[in-house]
N, C-alpha and C positions, 0 to 999 in steps of 0.2 A: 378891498377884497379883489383878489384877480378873477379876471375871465379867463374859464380852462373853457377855449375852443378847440371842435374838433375839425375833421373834414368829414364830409360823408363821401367821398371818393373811398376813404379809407375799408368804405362796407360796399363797395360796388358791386358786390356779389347780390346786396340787398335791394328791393325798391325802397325810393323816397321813403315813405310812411316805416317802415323799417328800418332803416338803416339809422331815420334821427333818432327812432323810438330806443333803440340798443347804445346810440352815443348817450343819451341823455341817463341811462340806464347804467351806463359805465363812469358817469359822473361828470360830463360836460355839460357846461349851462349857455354854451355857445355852439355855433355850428358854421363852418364857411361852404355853402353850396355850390356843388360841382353841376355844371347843366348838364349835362345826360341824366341826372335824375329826375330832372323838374320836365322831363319830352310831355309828359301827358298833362301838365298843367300849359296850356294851350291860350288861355284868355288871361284876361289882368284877373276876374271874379275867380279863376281859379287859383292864382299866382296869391289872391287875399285869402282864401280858406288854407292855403299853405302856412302862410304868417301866421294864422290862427291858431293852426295846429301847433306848429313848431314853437307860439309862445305859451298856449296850454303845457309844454312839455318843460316850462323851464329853461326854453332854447331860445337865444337873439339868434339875430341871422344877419351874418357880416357876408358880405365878397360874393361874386360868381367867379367861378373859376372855368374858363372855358380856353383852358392850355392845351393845345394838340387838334382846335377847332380843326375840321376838312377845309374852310375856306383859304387856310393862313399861308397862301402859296402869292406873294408877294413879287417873285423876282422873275418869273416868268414870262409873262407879257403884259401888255397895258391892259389888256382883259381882265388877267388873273389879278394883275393889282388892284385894279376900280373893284370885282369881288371881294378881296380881302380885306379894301376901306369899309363895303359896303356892310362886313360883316361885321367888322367891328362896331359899327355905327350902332347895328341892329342890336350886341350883345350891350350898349350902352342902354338902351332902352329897355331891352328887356332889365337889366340890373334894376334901375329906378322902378319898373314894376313888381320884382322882388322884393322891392324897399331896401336895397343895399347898393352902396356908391363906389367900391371895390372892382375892376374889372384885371383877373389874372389869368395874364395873355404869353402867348410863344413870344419869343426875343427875334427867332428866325429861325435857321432849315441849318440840316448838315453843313461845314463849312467845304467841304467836298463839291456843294454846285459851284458848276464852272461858268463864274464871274468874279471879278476881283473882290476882295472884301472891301476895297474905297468904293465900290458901286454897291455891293451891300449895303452897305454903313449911308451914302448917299440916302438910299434907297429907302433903308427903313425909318432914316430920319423923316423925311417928308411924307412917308406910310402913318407914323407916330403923330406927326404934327398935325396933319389934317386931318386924326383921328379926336386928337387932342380940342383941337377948334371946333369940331362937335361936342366935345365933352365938358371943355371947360364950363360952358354956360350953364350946362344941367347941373354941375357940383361933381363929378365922378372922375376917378384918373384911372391909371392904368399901369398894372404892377407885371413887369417880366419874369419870368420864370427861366433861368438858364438850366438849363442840363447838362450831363455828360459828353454830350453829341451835339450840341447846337453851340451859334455863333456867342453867346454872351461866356462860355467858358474862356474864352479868349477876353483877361483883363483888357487889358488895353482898348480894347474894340469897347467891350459894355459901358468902361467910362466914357471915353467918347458920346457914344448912343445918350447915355443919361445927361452929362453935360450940354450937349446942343440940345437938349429938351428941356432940361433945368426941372427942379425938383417937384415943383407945385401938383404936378397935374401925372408923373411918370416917374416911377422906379425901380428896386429891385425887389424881387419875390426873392430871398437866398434861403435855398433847400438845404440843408443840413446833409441829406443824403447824396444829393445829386453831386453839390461839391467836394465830398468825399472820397466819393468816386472820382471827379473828374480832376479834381487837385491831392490826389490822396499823401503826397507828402508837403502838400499846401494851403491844405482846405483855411488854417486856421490863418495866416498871411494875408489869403483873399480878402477877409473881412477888413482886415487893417488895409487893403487897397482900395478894395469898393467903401468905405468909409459912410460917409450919412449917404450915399446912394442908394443904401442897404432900407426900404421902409418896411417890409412885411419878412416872417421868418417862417419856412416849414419848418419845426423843430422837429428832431426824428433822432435814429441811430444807421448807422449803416456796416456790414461788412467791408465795405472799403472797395467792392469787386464790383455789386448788382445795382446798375441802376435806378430803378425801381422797384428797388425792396425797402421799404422804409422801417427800421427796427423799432421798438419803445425803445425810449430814450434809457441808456444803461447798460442793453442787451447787446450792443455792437463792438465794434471798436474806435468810434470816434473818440476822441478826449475834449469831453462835454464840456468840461471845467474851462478849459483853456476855450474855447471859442466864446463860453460866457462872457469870458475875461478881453477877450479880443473885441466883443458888440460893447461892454462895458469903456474900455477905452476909444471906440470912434462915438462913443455918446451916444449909444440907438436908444430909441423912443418911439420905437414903430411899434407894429403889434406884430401877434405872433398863432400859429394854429398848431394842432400839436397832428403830425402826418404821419398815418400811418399804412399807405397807400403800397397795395401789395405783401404785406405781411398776412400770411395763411392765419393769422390766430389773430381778428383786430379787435375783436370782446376782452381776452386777457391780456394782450397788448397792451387796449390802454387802461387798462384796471395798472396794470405795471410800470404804464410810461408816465399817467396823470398825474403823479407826486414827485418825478422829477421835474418834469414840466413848471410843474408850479413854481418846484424850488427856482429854476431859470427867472420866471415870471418874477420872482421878487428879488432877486439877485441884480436882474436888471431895471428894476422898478419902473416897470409897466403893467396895466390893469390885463394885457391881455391882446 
C-alpha cells in the first residue's frame, strides 16, 4: 500500500494542529513537516505530544523541511559561514527530536552573487561536508531543494555538488514545480541528467510560469506521464510528498491531486 504524504507547508496559511488535521482529512496518512510550524513546539516533551497527535490522526511524520532557513547565507564571510554550519547542525538535531532523519535544505543563493560559481561550488562542498560529518553519525542526510532562482538549476553545478558528496548522506529534493518553471522546455531531460541523484520528489503541477505555485497534480501543464516515465528509466526508489505549496485552494487541491499522486506512487513502485 502507498503512503500518500502530504506537506503542511501546503496549508501555511493554517497552524500545526490544523493544517495536519485538514491533510489527514483530505486523505494523507503521511505528512513531511515544514519548521515554521513546529515555532511553538519549543522542547523535545513538546516535539513528543506533536508525534502523538500527528499519529492519533493516522499521520507518520517523515522530513523537516527547513528551505529558505534566515541562516543559509553561506558565501559571505567566515562569520556568515560558521552561522549557516551552525544552523544546519541545529536543524539536524532538532529533526531527530521530531523523530525524522530527512533534513530539506537551500542548495544555495541566486547565481547573481558576485563570486565565481568554482568558489560557490568550492564552498558549499565543505558547507555540505562538515554538515554531513555531524550528521552521518546520528543517521540523518540532507536533501537540496533547487528552485527557479538558485544555484542547483544549473545541471552541471548540482551534479558536481551531489558527486563530491556521494549519495549516502546528500541529494536531490526534485520539485516538479520549480523545474517547470525553471527548465520549462526541459524539466523532463533534467531527470534523465540528475539520474539516482534524484532521492526525494515534490510532486505537484505547474503553469510553467510561477515559481511557487504548486498545482494538484493534472491541473497544470506539465506532462506528468512523461516525467513518470523519465524517474522510471533513471531507476528512482526515493520517496515522494505530494506539494501543494501556494495554491489558494490546498483542501480540494489535494482531494484532486491525491489520486494522481498515487497513480505516480505505483507506476513507480515506491510505497511513498
Amino acid at each position: 500500500m502507498v503512503n500518500l504524504r502530504g506537506n503542511s507547508i501546503s496549508f501555511d496559511a493554517y497552524p500545526a494542529e490544523e493544517a495536519c488535521q485538514r491533510m489527514a482529512a483530505a486523505g494523507c496518512t503521511s505528512v513531511e513537516m515544514w519548521k515554521d510550524h513546529l515555532l511553538g513546539f519549543k522542547t523535545p516533551a513538546l516535539l513528543a505530544h506533536f508525534r502523538q497527535f500527528a499519529a492519533d490522526l493516522g499521520l507518520s511524520l517523515w522530513g523537516l523541511n527547513v528551505v529558505g532557513a534566515d541562516y543559509f547565507h553561506p558565501f559571505e564571510s567566515a562569520a556568515s559561514y560558521e552561522r549557516t554550519l551552525a544552523g544546519l547542525k541545529q536543524d539536524v538535531d532538532y529533526a531527530l527530536e521530531l523523530g525524522v532523519r530527512e533534513v530539506m535544505v537551500w542548495e544555495g543563493t541566486h547565481p547573481g552573487i558576485k563570486i565565481s560559481q568554482v568558489a560557490m561550488l568550492d564552498t558549499l562542498t565543505q558547507l555540505f561536508q562538515e554538515a554531513i560529518d555531524y550528521a552521518r553519525p546520528k543517521g540523518v542526510r540532507f536533501l537540496a531543494e533547487p528552485h527557479p532562482f538558485t544555484l542547483g538549476m544549473d545541471l552541471d553545478f548540482m551534479c558536481q555538488l551531489c558527486d563530491r558528496l556521494g549519495r549516502d548522506h546528500f541529494g536531490i529534493l526534485f520539485d516538479f514545480c520549480h523545474f517547470g518553471v525553471g527548465k520549462p522546455t526541459g524539466y523532463v531531460e533534467a531527470i534523465h541528467t540528475l539520474g539516482d541523484r534524484i532521492q526525494h520528489l515534490h510532486y505537484s503541477d505547474s503553469d510553467g510560469v510561477s515559481s511557487e505555485l504548486h498545482f494538484p497534480p493534472g491541473k497544470g501543464t506539465l506532462d506528468l506521464a512523461a516525467m513518470d516515465k523519465a524517474l522510471q528509466d533513471v531507476g528512482f526508489k526515493g520517496s515522494a510528498t505530494l506539494d501543494m505549496y501556494g495554491y489558494p485552494l490546498p483542501e480540494q487541491g489535494y482531494r484532486w491531486g491525491l489520486p494522481r499522486f498515487q497513480v505516480a506512487l505505483e507506476t513507480l513502485g515506491i510505497e511513498g
